[in-house]
C-alpha positions as CSV (number, residue, x, y, z in Angstrom):
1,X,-62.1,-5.7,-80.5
2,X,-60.3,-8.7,-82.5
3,X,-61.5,-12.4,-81.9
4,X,-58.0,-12.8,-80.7
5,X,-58.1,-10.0,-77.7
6,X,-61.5,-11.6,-76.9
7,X,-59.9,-15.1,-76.3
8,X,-56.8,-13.4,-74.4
9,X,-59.2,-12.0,-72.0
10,X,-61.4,-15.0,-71.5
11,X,-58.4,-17.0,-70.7
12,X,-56.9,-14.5,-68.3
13,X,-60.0,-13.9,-66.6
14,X,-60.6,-18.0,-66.5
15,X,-57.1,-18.4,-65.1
16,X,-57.5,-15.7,-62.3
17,X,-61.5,-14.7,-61.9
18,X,-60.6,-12.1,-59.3
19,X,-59.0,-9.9,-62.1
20,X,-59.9,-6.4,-62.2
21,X,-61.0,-4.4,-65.8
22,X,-58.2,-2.2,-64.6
23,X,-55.7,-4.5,-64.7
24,X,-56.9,-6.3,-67.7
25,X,-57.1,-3.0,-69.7
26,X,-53.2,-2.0,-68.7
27,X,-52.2,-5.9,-69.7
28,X,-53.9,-5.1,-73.4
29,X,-52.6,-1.0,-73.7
30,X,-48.9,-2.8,-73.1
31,X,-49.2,-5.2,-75.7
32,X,-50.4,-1.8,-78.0
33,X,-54.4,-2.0,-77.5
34,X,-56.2,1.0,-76.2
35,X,-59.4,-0.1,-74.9
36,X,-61.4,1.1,-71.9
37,X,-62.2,-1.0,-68.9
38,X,-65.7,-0.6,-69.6
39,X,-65.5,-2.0,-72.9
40,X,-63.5,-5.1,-71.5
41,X,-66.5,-5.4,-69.0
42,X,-69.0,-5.4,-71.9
43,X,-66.8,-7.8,-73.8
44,X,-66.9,-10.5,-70.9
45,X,-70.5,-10.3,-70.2
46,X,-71.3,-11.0,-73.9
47,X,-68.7,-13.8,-73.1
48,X,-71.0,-14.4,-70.1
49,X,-68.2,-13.8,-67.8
50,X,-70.3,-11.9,-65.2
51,X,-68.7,-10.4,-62.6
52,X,-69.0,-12.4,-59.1
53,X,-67.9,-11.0,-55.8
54,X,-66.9,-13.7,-53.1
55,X,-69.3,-14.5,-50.3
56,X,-68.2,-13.9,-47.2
57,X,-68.2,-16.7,-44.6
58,X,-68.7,-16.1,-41.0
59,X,-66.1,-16.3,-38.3
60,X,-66.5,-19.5,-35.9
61,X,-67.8,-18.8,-33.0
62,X,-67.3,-20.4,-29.3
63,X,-69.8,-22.7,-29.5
64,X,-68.5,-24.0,-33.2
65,X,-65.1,-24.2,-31.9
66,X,-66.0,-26.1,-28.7
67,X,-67.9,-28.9,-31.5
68,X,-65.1,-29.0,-34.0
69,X,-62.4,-29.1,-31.0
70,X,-64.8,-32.4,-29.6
71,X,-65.1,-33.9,-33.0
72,X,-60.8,-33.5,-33.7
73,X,-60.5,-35.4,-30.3
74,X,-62.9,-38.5,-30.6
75,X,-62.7,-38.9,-34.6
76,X,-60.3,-41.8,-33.6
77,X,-62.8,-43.6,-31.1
78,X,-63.4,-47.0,-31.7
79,X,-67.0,-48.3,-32.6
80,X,-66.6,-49.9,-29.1
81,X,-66.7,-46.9,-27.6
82,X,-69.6,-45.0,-29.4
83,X,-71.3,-48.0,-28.6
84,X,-71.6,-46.7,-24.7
85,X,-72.7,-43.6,-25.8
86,X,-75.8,-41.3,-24.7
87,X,-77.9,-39.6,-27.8
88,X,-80.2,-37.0,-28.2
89,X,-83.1,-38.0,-30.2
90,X,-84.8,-35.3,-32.3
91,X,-88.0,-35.4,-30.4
92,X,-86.0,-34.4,-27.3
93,X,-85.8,-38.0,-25.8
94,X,-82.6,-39.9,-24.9
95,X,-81.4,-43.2,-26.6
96,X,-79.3,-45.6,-24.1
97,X,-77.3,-47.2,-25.4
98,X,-76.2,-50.2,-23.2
99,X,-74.0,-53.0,-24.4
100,X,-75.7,-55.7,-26.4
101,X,-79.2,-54.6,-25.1
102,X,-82.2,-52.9,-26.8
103,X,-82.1,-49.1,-26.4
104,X,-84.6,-47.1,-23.9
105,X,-86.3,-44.0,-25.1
106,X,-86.6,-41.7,-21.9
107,X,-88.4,-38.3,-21.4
Protein backbone atom coordinates (compact mmCIF):
# COMPACT_ATOMS: atom_id res chain seq x y z
CA UNK A 1 0.00 0.00 0.00
CA UNK A 2 1.58 3.65 -0.96
CA UNK A 3 2.83 6.03 1.84
CA UNK A 4 0.13 8.22 0.50
CA UNK A 5 -3.06 5.72 0.98
CA UNK A 6 -1.45 5.16 4.43
CA UNK A 7 -1.68 8.96 5.39
CA UNK A 8 -5.31 9.14 3.66
CA UNK A 9 -6.46 6.53 6.00
CA UNK A 10 -4.88 7.86 9.14
CA UNK A 11 -6.44 11.18 8.52
CA UNK A 12 -9.91 9.72 7.86
CA UNK A 13 -9.81 7.48 10.59
CA UNK A 14 -8.38 10.58 12.95
CA UNK A 15 -11.23 12.76 11.60
CA UNK A 16 -14.09 10.16 12.26
CA UNK A 17 -12.65 7.10 14.79
CA UNK A 18 -15.99 5.30 14.51
CA UNK A 19 -15.14 4.47 10.78
CA UNK A 20 -15.62 1.04 9.67
CA UNK A 21 -12.78 -1.05 7.37
CA UNK A 22 -15.79 -1.43 5.23
CA UNK A 23 -16.43 1.86 4.53
CA UNK A 24 -12.79 2.87 4.41
CA UNK A 25 -12.06 0.06 1.77
CA UNK A 26 -15.16 1.29 -0.58
CA UNK A 27 -13.77 5.16 -0.10
CA UNK A 28 -10.09 3.67 -1.49
CA UNK A 29 -11.76 1.06 -4.42
CA UNK A 30 -13.63 4.48 -5.71
CA UNK A 31 -10.63 6.51 -5.95
CA UNK A 32 -9.22 3.07 -8.05
CA UNK A 33 -7.53 0.99 -5.04
CA UNK A 34 -8.50 -2.52 -4.47
CA UNK A 35 -7.57 -3.40 -1.05
CA UNK A 36 -9.32 -5.63 1.54
CA UNK A 37 -10.69 -4.43 4.80
CA UNK A 38 -8.45 -6.67 6.53
CA UNK A 39 -5.44 -5.24 5.02
CA UNK A 40 -6.68 -1.59 5.93
CA UNK A 41 -7.05 -3.05 9.61
CA UNK A 42 -3.43 -4.34 9.49
CA UNK A 43 -2.39 -1.08 8.08
CA UNK A 44 -3.87 1.04 11.02
CA UNK A 45 -2.65 -1.14 13.81
CA UNK A 46 0.99 -0.81 12.38
CA UNK A 47 -0.15 2.96 12.49
CA UNK A 48 -1.19 2.11 16.04
CA UNK A 49 -4.69 3.01 15.27
CA UNK A 50 -6.30 0.16 17.33
CA UNK A 51 -9.65 -0.37 17.18
CA UNK A 52 -11.70 0.95 20.32
CA UNK A 53 -15.36 0.25 20.91
CA UNK A 54 -17.22 3.03 23.05
CA UNK A 55 -18.01 2.21 26.70
CA UNK A 56 -21.24 2.20 27.55
CA UNK A 57 -22.56 4.51 30.35
CA UNK A 58 -25.37 3.54 32.57
CA UNK A 59 -28.78 4.99 32.47
CA UNK A 60 -29.58 7.35 35.57
CA UNK A 61 -31.51 5.94 37.89
CA UNK A 62 -34.26 7.44 40.46
CA UNK A 63 -32.14 8.03 43.07
CA UNK A 64 -29.44 9.96 40.66
CA UNK A 65 -32.18 11.92 39.22
CA UNK A 66 -33.69 12.90 42.61
CA UNK A 67 -29.69 14.34 43.51
CA UNK A 68 -29.05 16.04 40.18
CA UNK A 69 -32.79 17.41 40.21
CA UNK A 70 -31.70 18.84 44.21
CA UNK A 71 -28.39 20.07 42.99
CA UNK A 72 -30.17 22.09 39.64
CA UNK A 73 -32.52 23.75 42.35
CA UNK A 74 -30.08 24.99 45.12
CA UNK A 75 -26.88 25.66 42.88
CA UNK A 76 -28.07 29.36 43.16
CA UNK A 77 -28.22 29.34 47.08
CA UNK A 78 -26.42 31.92 48.74
CA UNK A 79 -23.51 31.12 51.19
CA UNK A 80 -26.08 32.45 53.73
CA UNK A 81 -28.09 29.83 53.33
CA UNK A 82 -25.70 26.76 53.30
CA UNK A 83 -24.61 28.31 56.19
CA UNK A 84 -27.97 26.96 58.14
CA UNK A 85 -27.39 23.74 56.80
CA UNK A 86 -27.42 20.12 58.46
CA UNK A 87 -24.37 17.64 57.22
CA UNK A 88 -23.60 14.28 57.32
CA UNK A 89 -20.16 13.59 58.54
CA UNK A 90 -18.41 10.51 57.11
CA UNK A 91 -18.27 8.74 60.41
CA UNK A 92 -22.11 8.89 60.48
CA UNK A 93 -22.33 11.96 62.86
CA UNK A 94 -24.20 15.23 62.21
CA UNK A 95 -22.49 18.68 61.92
CA UNK A 96 -24.84 21.74 63.10
CA UNK A 97 -24.30 24.21 61.73
CA UNK A 98 -25.77 27.29 63.73
CA UNK A 99 -25.08 30.86 62.80
CA UNK A 100 -21.88 32.34 64.01
CA UNK A 101 -21.44 29.39 66.61
CA UNK A 102 -19.01 26.38 66.76
CA UNK A 103 -20.51 23.28 65.17
CA UNK A 104 -21.77 20.10 67.41
CA UNK A 105 -20.89 16.70 66.42
CA UNK A 106 -23.99 14.40 67.42
CA UNK A 107 -24.45 10.55 67.36
Amino acid sequence: MLSATVRYLKRKVEKNPRVIAEELRQDLSEGGTQVLAQTIRHTLQNEVLCARTPRRTPLLTPKHKSRLQYAKNHVDKPQRFWDTVLTVEHDGGVKIHVLNCPSYSCL
